[in-house]
C-alpha positions as CSV (number, residue, x, y, z in Angstrom):
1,X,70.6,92.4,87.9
2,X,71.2,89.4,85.4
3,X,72.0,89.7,81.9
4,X,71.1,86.1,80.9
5,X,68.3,84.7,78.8
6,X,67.2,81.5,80.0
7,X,66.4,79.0,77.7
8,X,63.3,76.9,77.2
9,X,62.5,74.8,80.3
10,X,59.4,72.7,80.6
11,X,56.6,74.0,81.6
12,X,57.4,77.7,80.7
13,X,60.1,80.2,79.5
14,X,61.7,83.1,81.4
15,X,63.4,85.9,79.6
16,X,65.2,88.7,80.6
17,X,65.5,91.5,78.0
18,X,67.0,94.7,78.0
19,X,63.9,96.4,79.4
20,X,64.4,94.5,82.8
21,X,67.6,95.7,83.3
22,X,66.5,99.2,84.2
23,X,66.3,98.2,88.6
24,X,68.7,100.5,89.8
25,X,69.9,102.8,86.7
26,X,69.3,106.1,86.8
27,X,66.9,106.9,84.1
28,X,67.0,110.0,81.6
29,X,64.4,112.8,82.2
30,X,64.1,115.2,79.2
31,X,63.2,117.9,81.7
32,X,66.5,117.4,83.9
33,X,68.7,120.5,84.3
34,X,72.1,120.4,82.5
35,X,75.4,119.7,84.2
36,X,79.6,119.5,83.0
37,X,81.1,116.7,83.8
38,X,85.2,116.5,83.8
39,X,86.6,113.9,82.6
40,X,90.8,113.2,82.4
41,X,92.1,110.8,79.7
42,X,94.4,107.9,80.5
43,X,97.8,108.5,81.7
44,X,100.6,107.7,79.1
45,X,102.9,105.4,79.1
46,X,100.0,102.9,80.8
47,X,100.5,102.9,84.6
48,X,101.8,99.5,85.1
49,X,100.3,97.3,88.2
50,X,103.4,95.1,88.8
51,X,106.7,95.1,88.4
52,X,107.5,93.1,85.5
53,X,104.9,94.9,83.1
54,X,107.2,98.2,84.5
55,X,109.5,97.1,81.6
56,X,106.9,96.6,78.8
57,X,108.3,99.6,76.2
58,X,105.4,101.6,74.8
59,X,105.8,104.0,71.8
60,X,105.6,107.9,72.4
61,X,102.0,109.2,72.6
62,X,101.4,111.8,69.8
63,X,98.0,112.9,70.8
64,X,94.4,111.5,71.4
65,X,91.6,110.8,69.0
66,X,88.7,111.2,71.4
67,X,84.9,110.1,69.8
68,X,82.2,111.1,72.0
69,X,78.5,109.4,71.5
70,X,75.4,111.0,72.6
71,X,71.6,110.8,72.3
72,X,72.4,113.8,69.8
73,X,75.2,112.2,67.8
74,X,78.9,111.4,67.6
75,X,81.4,113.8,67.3
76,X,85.3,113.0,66.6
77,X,88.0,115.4,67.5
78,X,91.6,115.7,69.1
79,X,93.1,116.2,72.0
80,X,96.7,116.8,73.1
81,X,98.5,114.0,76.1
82,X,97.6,116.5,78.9
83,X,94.0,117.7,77.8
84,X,91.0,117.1,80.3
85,X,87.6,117.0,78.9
86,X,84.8,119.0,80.1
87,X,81.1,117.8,78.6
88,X,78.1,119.9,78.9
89,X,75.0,117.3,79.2
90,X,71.3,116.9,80.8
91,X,72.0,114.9,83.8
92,X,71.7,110.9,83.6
93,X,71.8,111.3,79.7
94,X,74.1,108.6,78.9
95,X,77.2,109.3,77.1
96,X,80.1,107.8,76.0
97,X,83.7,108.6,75.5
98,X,86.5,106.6,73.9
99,X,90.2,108.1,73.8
100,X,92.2,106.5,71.3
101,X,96.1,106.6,71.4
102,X,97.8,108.0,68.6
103,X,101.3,107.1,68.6
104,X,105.0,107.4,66.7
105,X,106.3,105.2,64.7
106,X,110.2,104.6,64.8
107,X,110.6,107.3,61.6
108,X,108.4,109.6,63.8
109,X,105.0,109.0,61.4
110,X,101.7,109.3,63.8
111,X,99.5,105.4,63.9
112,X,96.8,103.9,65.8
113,X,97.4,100.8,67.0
114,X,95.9,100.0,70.4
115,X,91.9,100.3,71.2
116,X,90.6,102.7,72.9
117,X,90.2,103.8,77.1
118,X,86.7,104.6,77.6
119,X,84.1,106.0,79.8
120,X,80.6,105.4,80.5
121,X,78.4,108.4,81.7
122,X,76.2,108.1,84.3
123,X,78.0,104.7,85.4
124,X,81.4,105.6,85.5
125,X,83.0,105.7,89.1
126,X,85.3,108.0,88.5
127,X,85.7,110.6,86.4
128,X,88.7,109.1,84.1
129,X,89.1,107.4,81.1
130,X,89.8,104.1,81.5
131,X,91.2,101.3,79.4
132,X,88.7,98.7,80.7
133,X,85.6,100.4,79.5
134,X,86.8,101.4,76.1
135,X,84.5,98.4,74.4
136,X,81.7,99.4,76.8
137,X,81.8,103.2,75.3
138,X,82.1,101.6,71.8
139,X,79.0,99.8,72.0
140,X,77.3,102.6,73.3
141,X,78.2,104.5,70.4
142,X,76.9,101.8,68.4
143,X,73.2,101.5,70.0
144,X,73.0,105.6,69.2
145,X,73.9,105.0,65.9
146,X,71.2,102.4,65.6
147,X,68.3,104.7,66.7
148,X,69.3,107.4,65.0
149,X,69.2,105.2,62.2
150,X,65.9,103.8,63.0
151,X,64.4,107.6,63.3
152,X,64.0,107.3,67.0
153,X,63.9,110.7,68.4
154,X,66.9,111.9,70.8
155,X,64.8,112.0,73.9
156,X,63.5,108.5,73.1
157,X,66.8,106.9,72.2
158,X,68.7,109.0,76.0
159,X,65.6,107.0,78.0
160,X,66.4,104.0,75.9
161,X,70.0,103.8,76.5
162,X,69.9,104.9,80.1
163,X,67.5,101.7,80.7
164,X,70.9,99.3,80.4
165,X,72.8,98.4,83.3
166,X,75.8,99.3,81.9
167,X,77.8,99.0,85.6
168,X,76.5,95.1,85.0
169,X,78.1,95.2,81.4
170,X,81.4,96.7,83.0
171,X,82.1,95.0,85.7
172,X,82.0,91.6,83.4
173,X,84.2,93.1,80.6
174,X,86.6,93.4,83.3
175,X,86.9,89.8,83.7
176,X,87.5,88.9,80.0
177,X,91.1,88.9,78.8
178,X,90.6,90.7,75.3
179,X,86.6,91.5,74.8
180,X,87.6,93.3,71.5
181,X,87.9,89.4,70.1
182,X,84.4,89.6,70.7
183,X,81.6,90.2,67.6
184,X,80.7,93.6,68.4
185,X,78.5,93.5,65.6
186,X,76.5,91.1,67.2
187,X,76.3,92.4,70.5
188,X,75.0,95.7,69.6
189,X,72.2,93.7,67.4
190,X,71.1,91.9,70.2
191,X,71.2,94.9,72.5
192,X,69.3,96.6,70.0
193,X,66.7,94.1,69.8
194,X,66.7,94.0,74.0
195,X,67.7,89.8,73.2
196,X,71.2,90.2,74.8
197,X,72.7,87.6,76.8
198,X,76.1,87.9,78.5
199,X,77.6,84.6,76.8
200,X,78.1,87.3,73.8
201,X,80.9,89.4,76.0
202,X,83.4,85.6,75.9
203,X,85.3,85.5,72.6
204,X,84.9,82.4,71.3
205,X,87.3,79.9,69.6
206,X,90.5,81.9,70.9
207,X,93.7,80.6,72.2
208,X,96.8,81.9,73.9
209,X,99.9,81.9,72.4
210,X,103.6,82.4,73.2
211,X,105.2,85.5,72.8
212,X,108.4,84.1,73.2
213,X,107.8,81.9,69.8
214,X,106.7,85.5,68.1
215,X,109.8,86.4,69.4
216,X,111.8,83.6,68.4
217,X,110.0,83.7,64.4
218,X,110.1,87.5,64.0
219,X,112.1,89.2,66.1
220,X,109.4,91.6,67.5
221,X,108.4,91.9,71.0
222,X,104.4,92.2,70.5
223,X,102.0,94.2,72.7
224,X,98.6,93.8,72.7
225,X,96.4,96.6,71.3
226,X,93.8,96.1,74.1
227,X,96.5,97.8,77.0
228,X,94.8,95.8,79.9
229,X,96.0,92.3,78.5
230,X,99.7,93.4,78.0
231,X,99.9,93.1,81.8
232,X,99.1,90.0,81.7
233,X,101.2,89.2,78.9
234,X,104.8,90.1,81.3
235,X,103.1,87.7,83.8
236,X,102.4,84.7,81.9
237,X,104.3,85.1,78.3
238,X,100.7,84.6,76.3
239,X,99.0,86.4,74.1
240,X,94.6,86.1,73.0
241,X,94.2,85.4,69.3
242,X,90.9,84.2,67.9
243,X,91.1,81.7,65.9
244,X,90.7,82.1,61.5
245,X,91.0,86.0,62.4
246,X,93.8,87.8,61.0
247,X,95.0,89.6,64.0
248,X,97.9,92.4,63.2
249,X,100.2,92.6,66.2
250,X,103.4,94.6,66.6
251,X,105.7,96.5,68.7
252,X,104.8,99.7,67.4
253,X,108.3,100.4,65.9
254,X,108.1,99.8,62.4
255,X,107.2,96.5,61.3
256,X,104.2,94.5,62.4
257,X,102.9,90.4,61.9
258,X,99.4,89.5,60.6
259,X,98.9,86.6,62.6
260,X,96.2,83.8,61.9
261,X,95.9,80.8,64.1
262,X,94.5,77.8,62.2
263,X,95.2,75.8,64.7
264,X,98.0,74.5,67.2
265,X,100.3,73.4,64.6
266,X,99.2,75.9,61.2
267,X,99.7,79.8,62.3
268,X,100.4,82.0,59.8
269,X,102.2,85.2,59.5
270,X,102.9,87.5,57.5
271,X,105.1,90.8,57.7
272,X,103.7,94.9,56.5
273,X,104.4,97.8,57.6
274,X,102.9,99.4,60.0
275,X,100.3,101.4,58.4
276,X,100.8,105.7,58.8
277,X,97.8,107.3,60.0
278,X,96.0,109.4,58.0
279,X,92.6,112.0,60.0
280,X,89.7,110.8,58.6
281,X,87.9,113.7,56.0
């Protein structure tokens, strides 16, 4: 099933919206019996896929912030590294989950840094949190957001979600080297207004940069906060920054770089701290 909106050809138009994307989901029935689903969080360190990212030095995991979005609201709690998630729900009522590492700093203070793993319920393969789908499970959480906001009821806005082809939506995130460079904003607009077109999931006006240079300037061995690219990143020394878009990068330790690219000869940085996390009241 295509995401893409054709533009206007001569003699007519053809559009696909998000309604036509509902061949082969599995659609929400209010009158569907209840089910638990278990779901177990990312392993930590990530699991590397070769040997080179092996040696990529992550910072001890503190616990999880997990955020889970349903057709009934959002809820934000904790979780410790070994927890597994068990979720009580009406079966195919779309639900998202994104685990967010919480990490120590070198003086032991707790900070978030990277984005979040996600998972994407029905659509989800397995039954694991993964890094690849944590912008998929965000923008869930934003199209429940804006029907609750638009007074939509919950049964209405389960069917409404459900309709997306979200297996379409993950399997294309996969192939994008940092979709958190994306506007997420805008994506969850269009969605909303069933206008969405897959062009939206490739960042646009990004560039790769050397991480030896960062090196080189600052002294700090940067990761990525989106955990897929940093295997990349052993492979091929570059790093995804969009371009006029302050991008804080670190290596979790202590100090960090705001980094803005202006272009291949002007990039700024500039040094902070890393900022202490503090639970949201």
């Amino acid at each position: 099933m295509s995401f893409f909106i054709f533009k206007r050809r001569q003699p007519f138009v053809v559009i696909f919206t998000l309604a036509a994307l509902i061949s082969g989901c599995s659609l929400f029935d209010s009158n569907a019996d209840e089910e638990s689903v278990s779901i177990s969080l990312p392993d930590w360190p990530p699991q590397s896929q070769t040997e080179t990212a092996a040696r990529l030095e992550y910072p001890p995991l503190s616990r999880w912030k997990i955020t889970i979005a349903k057709n009934d609201g959002t809820s934000v709690f904790y979780a410790d590294p070994e927890t597994s998630l068990e979720i009580t729900i009406q079966k195919n009522c779309p639900f998202s989950i994104q685990a967010q590492p919480i990490t120590l700093l070198k003086n032991g203070c707790e900070c978030i840094y990277f984005h979040p793993a996600g998972f994407i319920y029905p659509s989800s393969s397995q039954n694991k949190v993964s890094w690849e789908q944590g912008f998929a499970a965000f923008l869930m959480e934003g199209l429940y957001k804006n029907c609750r906001q638009n007074g939509i009821s919950q049964g209405q806005a389960a069917r409404y979600v459900s309709t997306f082809n979200w297996q379409k939506l993950i399997s294309i995130i996969q192939e994008k080297s940092n979709p958190w460079l994306c506007d997420s904003g805008l994506i969850i607009k269009n969605l909303s207004e069933e206008t969405f077109r897959a062009s939206l999931l490739t960042p646009a006006s990004c560039y790769q940069i050397s991480t030896q240079k960062i090196y080189e300037q600052t002294g700090l061995c940067v990761l990525s906060p989106y955990i897929p690219e940093n295997q990349k990143i052993a492979q091929t020394g570059q790093i995804t920054i969009k371009k006029d878009f302050p991008m804080l990068l670190s290596d979790i330790k202590e100090f960090g770089i705001f980094i803005t690219y202006l272009s291949a000869k002007n990039i700024h940085m500039e040094y902070i701290y890393i900022p202490i996390y503090k639970e949201e009241i």
